[in-house]
N, CA, C and O atoms as CSV, one atom per row, in Angstrom:
chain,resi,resn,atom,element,x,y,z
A,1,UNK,N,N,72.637,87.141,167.759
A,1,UNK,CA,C,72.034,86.676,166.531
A,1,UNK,C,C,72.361,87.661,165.410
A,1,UNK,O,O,72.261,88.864,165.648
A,2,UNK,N,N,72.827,87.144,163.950
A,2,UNK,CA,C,73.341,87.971,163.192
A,2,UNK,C,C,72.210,88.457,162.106
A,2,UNK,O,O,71.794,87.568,161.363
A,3,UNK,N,N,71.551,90.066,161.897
A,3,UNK,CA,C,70.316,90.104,160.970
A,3,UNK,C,C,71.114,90.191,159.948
A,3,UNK,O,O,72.212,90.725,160.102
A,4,UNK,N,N,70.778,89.756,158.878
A,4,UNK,CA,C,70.878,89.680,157.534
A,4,UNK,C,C,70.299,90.122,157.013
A,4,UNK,O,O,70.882,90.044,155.931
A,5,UNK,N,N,68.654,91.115,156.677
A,5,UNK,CA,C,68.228,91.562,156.160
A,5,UNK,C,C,68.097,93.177,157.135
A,5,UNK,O,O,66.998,93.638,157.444
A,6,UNK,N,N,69.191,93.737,157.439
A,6,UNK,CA,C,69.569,94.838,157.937
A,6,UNK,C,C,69.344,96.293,156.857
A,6,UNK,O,O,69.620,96.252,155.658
A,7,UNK,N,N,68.991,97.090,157.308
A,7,UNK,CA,C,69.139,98.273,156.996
A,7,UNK,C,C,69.933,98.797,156.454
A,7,UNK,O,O,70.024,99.246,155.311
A,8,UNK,N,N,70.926,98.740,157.760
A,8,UNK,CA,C,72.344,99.541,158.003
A,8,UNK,C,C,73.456,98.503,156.636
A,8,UNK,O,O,74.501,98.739,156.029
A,9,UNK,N,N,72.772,97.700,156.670
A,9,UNK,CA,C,73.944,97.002,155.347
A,9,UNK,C,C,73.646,97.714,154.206
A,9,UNK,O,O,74.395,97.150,153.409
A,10,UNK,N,N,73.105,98.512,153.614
A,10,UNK,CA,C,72.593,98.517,152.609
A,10,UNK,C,C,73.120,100.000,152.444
A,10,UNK,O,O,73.190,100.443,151.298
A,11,UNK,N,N,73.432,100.659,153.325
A,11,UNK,CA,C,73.730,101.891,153.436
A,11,UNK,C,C,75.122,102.730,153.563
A,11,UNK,O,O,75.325,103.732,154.249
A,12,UNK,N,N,76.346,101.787,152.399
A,12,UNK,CA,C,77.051,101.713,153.028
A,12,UNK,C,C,77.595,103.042,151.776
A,12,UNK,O,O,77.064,103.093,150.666
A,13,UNK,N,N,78.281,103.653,152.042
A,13,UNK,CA,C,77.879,105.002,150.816
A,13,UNK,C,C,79.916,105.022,150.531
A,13,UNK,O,O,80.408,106.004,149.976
A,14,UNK,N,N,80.591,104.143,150.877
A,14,UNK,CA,C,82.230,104.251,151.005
A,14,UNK,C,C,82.398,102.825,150.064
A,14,UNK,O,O,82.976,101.770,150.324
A,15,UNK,N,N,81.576,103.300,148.766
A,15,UNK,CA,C,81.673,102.152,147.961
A,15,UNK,C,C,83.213,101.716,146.600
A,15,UNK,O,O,82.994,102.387,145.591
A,16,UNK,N,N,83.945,101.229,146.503
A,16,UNK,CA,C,85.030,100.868,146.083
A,16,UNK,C,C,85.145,101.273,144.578
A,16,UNK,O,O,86.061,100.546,144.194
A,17,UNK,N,N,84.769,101.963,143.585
A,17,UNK,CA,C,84.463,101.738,142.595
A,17,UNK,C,C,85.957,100.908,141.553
A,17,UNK,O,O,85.805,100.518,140.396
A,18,UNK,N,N,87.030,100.828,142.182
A,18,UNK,CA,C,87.944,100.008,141.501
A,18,UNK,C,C,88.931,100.938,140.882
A,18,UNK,O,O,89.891,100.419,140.312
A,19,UNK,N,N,88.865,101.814,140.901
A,19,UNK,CA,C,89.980,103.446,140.797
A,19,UNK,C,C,89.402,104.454,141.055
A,19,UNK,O,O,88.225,104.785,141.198
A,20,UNK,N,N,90.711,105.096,141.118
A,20,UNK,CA,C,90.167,106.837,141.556
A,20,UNK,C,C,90.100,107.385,140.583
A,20,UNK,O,O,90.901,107.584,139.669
A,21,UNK,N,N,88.333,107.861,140.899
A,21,UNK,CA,C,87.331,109.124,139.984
A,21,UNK,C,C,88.590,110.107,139.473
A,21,UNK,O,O,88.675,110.251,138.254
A,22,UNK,N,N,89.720,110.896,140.441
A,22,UNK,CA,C,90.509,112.136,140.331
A,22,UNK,C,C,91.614,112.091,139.447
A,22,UNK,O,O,92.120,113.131,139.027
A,23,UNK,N,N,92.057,110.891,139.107
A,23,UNK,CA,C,93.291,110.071,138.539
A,23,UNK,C,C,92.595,109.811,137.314
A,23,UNK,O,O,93.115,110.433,136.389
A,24,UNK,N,N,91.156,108.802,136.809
A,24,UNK,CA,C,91.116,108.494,135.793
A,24,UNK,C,C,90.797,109.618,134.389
A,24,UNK,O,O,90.225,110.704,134.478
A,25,UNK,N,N,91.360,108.976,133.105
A,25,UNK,CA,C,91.616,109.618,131.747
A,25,UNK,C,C,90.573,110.253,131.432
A,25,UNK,O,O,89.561,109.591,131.662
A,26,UNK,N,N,90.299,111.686,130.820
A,26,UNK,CA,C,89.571,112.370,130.254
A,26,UNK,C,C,89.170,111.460,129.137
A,26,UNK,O,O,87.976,111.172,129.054
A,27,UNK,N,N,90.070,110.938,128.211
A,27,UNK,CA,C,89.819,110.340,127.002
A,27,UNK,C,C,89.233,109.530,126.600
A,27,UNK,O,O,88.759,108.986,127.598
A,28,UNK,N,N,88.908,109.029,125.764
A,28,UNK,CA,C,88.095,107.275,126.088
A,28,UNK,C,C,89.763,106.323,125.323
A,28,UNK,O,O,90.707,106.802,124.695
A,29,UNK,N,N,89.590,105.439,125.590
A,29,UNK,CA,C,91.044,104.996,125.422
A,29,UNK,C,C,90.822,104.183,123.913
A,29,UNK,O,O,91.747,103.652,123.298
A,30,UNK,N,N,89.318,104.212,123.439
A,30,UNK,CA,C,89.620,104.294,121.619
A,30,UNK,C,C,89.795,105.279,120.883
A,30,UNK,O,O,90.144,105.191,119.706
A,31,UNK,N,N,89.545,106.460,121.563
A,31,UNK,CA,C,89.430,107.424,120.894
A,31,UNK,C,C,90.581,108.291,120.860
A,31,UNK,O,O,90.442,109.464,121.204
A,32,UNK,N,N,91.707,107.850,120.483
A,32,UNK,CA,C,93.046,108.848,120.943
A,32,UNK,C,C,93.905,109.330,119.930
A,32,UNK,O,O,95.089,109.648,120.042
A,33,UNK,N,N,93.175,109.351,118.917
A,33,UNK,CA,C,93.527,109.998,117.735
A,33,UNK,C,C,93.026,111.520,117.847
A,33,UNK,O,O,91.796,111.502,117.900
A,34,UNK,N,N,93.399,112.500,117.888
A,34,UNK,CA,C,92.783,114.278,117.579
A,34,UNK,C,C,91.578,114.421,116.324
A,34,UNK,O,O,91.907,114.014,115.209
A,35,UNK,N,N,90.794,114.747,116.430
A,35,UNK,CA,C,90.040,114.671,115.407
A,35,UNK,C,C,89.591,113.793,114.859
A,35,UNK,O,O,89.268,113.800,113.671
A,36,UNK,N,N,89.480,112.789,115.696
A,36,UNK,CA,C,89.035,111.365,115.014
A,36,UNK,C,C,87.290,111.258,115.023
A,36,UNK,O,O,86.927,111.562,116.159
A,37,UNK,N,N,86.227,110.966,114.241
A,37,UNK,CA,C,85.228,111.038,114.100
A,37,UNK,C,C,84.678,109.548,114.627
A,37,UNK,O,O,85.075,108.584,113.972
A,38,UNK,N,N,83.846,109.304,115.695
A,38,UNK,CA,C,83.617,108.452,115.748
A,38,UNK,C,C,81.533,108.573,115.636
A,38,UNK,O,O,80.738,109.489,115.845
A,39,UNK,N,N,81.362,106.863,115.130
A,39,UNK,CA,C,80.011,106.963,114.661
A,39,UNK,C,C,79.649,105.729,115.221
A,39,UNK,O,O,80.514,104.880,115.437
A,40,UNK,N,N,77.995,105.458,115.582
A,40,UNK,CA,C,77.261,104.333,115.556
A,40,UNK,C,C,77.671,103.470,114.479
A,40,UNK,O,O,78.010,104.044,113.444
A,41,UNK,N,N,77.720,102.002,114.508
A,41,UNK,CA,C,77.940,101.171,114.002
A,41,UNK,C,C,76.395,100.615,113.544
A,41,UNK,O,O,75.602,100.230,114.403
A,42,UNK,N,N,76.133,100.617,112.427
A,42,UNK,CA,C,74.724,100.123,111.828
A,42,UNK,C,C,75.288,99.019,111.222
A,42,UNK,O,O,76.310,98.796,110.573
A,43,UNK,N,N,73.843,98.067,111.817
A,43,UNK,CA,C,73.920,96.601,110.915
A,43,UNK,C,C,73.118,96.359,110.612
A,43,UNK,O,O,71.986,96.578,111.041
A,44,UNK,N,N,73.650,95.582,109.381
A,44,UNK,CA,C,72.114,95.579,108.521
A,44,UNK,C,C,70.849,94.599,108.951
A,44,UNK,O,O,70.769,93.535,109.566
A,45,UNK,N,N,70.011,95.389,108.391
A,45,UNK,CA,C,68.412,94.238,109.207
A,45,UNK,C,C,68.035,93.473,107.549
A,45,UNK,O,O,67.659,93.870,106.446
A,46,UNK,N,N,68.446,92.029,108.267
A,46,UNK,CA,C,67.708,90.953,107.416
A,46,UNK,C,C,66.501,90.670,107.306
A,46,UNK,O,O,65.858,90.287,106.329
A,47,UNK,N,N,66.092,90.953,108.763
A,47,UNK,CA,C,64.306,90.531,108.737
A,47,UNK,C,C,62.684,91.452,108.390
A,47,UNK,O,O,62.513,92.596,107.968
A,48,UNK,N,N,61.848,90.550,108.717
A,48,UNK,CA,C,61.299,90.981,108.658
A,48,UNK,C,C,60.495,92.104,109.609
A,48,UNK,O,O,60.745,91.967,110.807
A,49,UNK,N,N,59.577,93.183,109.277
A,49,UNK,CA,C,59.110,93.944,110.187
A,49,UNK,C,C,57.979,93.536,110.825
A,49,UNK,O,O,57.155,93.047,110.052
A,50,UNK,N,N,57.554,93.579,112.324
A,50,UNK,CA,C,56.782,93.028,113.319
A,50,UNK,C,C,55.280,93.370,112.394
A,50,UNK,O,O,54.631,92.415,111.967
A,51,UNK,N,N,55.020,94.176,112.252
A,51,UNK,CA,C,53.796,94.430,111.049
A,51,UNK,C,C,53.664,93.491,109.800
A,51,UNK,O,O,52.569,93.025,109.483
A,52,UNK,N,N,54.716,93.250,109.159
A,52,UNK,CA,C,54.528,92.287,108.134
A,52,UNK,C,C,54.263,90.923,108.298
A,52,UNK,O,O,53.571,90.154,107.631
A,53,UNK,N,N,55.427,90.643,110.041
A,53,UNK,CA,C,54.878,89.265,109.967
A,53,UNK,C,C,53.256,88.723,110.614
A,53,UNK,O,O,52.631,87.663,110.593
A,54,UNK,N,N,52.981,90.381,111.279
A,54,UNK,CA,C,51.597,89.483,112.008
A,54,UNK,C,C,50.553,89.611,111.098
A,54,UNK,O,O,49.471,89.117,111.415
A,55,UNK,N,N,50.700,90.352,109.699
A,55,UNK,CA,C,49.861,89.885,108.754
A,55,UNK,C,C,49.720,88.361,108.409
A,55,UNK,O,O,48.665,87.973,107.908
A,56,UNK,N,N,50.542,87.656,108.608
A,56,UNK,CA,C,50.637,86.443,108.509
A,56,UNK,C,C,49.623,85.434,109.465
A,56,UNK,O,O,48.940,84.479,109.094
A,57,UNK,N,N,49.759,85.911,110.588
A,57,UNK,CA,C,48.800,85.330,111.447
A,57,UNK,C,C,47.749,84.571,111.432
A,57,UNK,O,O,47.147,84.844,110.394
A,58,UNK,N,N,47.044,83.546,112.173
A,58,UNK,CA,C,45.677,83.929,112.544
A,58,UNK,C,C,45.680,83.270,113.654
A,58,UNK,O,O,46.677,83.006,114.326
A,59,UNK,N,N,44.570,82.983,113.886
A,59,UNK,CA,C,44.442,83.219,115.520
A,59,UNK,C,C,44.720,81.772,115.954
A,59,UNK,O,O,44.169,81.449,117.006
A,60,UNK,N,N,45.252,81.107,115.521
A,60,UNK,CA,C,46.366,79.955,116.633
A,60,UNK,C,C,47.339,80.411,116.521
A,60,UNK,O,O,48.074,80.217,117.490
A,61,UNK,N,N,47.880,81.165,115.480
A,61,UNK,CA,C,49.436,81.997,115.725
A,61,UNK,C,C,49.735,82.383,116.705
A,61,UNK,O,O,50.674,82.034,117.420
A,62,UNK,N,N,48.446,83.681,116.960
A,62,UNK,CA,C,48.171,84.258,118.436
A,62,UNK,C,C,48.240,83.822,119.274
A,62,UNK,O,O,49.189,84.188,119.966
A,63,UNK,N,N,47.362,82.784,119.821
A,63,UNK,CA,C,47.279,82.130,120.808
A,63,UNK,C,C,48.547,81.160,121.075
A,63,UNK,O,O,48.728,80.935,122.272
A,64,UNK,N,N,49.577,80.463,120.071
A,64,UNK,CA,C,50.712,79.989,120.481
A,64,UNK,C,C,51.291,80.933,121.120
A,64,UNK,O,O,51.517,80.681,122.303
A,65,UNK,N,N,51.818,82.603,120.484
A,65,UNK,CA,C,52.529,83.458,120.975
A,65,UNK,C,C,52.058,83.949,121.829
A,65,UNK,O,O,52.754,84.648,122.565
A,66,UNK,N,N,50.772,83.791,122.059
A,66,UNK,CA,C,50.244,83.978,124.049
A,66,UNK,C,C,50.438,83.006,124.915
A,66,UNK,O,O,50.479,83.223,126.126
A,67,UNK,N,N,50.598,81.675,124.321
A,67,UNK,CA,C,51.096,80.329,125.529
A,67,UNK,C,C,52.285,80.576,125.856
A,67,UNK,O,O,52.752,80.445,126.987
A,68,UNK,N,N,53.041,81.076,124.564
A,68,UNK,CA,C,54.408,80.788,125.210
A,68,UNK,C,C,54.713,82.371,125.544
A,68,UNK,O,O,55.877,82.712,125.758
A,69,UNK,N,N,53.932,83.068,125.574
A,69,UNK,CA,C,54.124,83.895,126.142
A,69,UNK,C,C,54.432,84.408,127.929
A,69,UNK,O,O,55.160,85.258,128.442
A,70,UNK,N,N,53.258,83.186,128.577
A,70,UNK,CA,C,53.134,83.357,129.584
A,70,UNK,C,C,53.849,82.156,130.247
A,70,UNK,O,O,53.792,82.243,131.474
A,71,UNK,N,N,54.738,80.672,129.642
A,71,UNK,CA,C,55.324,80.024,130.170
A,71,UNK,C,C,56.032,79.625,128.793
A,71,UNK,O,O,55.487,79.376,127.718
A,72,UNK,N,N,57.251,79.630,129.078
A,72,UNK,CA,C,58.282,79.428,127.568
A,72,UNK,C,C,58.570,77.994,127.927
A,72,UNK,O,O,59.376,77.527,127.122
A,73,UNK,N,N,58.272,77.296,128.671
A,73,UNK,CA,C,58.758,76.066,128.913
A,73,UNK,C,C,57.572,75.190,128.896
A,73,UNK,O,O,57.148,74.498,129.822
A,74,UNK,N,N,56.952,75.365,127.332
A,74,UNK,CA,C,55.748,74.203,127.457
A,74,UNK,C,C,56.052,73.329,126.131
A,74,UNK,O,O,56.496,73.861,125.113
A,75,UNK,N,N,55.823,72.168,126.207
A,75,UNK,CA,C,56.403,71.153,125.248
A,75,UNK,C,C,55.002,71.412,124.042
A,75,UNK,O,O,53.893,71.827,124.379
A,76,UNK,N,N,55.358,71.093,122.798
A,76,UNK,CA,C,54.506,70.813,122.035
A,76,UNK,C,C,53.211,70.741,122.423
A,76,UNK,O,O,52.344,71.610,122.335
A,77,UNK,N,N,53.109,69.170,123.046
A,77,UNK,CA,C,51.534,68.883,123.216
A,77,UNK,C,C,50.848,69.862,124.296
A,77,UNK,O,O,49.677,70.191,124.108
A,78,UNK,N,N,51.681,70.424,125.635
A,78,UNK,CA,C,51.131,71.117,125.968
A,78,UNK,C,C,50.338,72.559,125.542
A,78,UNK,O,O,49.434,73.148,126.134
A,79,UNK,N,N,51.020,72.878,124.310
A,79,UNK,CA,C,50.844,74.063,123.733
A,79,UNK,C,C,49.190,73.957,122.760
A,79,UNK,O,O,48.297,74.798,122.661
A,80,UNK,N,N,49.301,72.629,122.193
A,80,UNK,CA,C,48.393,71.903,122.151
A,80,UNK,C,C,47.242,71.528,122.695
A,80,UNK,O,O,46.153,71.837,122.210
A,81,UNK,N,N,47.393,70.805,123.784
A,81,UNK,CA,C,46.020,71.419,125.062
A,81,UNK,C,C,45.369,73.071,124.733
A,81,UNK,O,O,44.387,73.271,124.018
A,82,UNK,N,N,46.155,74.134,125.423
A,82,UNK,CA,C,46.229,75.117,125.880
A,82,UNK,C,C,45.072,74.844,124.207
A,82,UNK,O,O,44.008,74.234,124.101
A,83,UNK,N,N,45.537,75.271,123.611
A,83,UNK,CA,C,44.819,75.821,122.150
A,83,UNK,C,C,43.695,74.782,122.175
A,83,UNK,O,O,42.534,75.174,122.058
A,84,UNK,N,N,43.890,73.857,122.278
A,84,UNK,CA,C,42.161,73.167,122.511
A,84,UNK,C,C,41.029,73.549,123.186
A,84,UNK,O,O,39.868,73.668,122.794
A,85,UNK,N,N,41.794,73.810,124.795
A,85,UNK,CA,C,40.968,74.377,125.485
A,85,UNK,C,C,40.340,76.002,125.390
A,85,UNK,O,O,39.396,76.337,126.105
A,86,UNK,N,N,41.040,77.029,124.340
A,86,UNK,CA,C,40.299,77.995,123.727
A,86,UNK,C,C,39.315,77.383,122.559
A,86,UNK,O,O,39.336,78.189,121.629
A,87,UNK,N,N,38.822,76.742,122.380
A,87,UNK,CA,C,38.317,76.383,121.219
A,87,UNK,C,C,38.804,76.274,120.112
A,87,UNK,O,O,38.076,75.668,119.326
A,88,UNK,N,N,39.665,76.585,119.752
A,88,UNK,CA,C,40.398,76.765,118.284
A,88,UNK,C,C,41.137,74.828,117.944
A,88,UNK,O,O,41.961,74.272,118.670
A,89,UNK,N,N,40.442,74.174,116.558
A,89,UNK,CA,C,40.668,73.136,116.173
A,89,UNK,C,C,41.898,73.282,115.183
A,89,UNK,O,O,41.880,73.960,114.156
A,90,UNK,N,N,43.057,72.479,115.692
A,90,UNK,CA,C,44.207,72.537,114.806
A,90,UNK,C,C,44.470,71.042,115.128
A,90,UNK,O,O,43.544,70.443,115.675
A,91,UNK,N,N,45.676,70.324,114.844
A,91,UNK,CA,C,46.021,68.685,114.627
A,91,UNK,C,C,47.412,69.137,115.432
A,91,UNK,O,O,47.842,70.265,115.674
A,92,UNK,N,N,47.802,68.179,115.666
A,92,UNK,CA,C,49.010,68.564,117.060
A,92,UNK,C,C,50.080,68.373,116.023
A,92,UNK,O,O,51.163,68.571,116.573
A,93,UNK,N,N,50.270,68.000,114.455
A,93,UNK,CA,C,51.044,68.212,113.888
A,93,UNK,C,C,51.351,69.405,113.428
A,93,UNK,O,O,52.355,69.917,112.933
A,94,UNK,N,N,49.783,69.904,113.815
A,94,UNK,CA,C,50.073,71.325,112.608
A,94,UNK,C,C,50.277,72.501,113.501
A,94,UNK,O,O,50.142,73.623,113.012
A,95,UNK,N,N,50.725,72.301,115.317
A,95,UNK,CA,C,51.172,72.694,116.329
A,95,UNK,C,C,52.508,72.555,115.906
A,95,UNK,O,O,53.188,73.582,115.886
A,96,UNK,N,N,52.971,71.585,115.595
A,96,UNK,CA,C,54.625,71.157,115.633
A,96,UNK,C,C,54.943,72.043,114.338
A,96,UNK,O,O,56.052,72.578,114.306
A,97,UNK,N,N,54.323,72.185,113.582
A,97,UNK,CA,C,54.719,73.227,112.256
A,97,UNK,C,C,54.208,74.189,112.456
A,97,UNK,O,O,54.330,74.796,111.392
A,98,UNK,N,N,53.701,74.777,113.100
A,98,UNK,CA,C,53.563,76.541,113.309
A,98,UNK,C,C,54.601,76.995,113.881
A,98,UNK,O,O,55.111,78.080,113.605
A,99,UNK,N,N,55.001,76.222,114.714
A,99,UNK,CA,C,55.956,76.499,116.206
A,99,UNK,C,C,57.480,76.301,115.452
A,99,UNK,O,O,58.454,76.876,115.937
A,100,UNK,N,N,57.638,75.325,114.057
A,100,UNK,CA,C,58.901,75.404,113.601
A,100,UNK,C,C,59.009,76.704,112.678
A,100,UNK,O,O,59.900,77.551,112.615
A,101,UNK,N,N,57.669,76.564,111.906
A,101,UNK,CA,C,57.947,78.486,111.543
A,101,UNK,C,C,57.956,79.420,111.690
A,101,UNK,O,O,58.323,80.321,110.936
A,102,UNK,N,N,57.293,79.484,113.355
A,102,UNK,CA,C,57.931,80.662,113.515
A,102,UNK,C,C,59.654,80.909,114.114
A,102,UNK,O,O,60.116,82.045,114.214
């Protein structure tokens, strides 16, 4: 009988890495200019900051970004329920427009 959830498989330390450590280039192979300065690439931020937007909030905001927090695969109306059943009164349209702005 063949185990498949073996030990000894897992332990196999003569691992291939795809060339030899002793052979490969000191260099990085963009960098092969002498003196060449290389830097982080910054891009610019369009948005907004996580502080600014949860000023925006209130508490069905919250509670959407806690439904779909804990299952990203809930349709509208379900999201809908969920917020009913905390108490919080909203119109299942005005579910479908929170959820498009954010």
């Amino acid at each position: 009988m063949e185990i498949y959830n073996d030990a000894k498989n897992y332990n196999n330390r003569m691992f291939d890495f795809g060339f030899n450590a002793e052979t490969a280039p000191t260099k990085n192979v963009l960098g092969v200019i002498e003196n060449e300065k290389v830097t982080m690439v910054e891009y610019p931020f369009n948005g907004l900051g996580v502080r600014k937007i949860m000023k925006g909030f209130d508490a069905v905001d919250f509670a959407i970004v806690e439904e779909l927090g804990r299952s990203k695969y809930l349709s509208s109306i379900q999201i809908y329920q969920y917020i009913r059943l905390r108490g919080l009164y909203v119109s299942r349209d005005g579910i479908r427009n929170r959820i498009n702005k954010f």
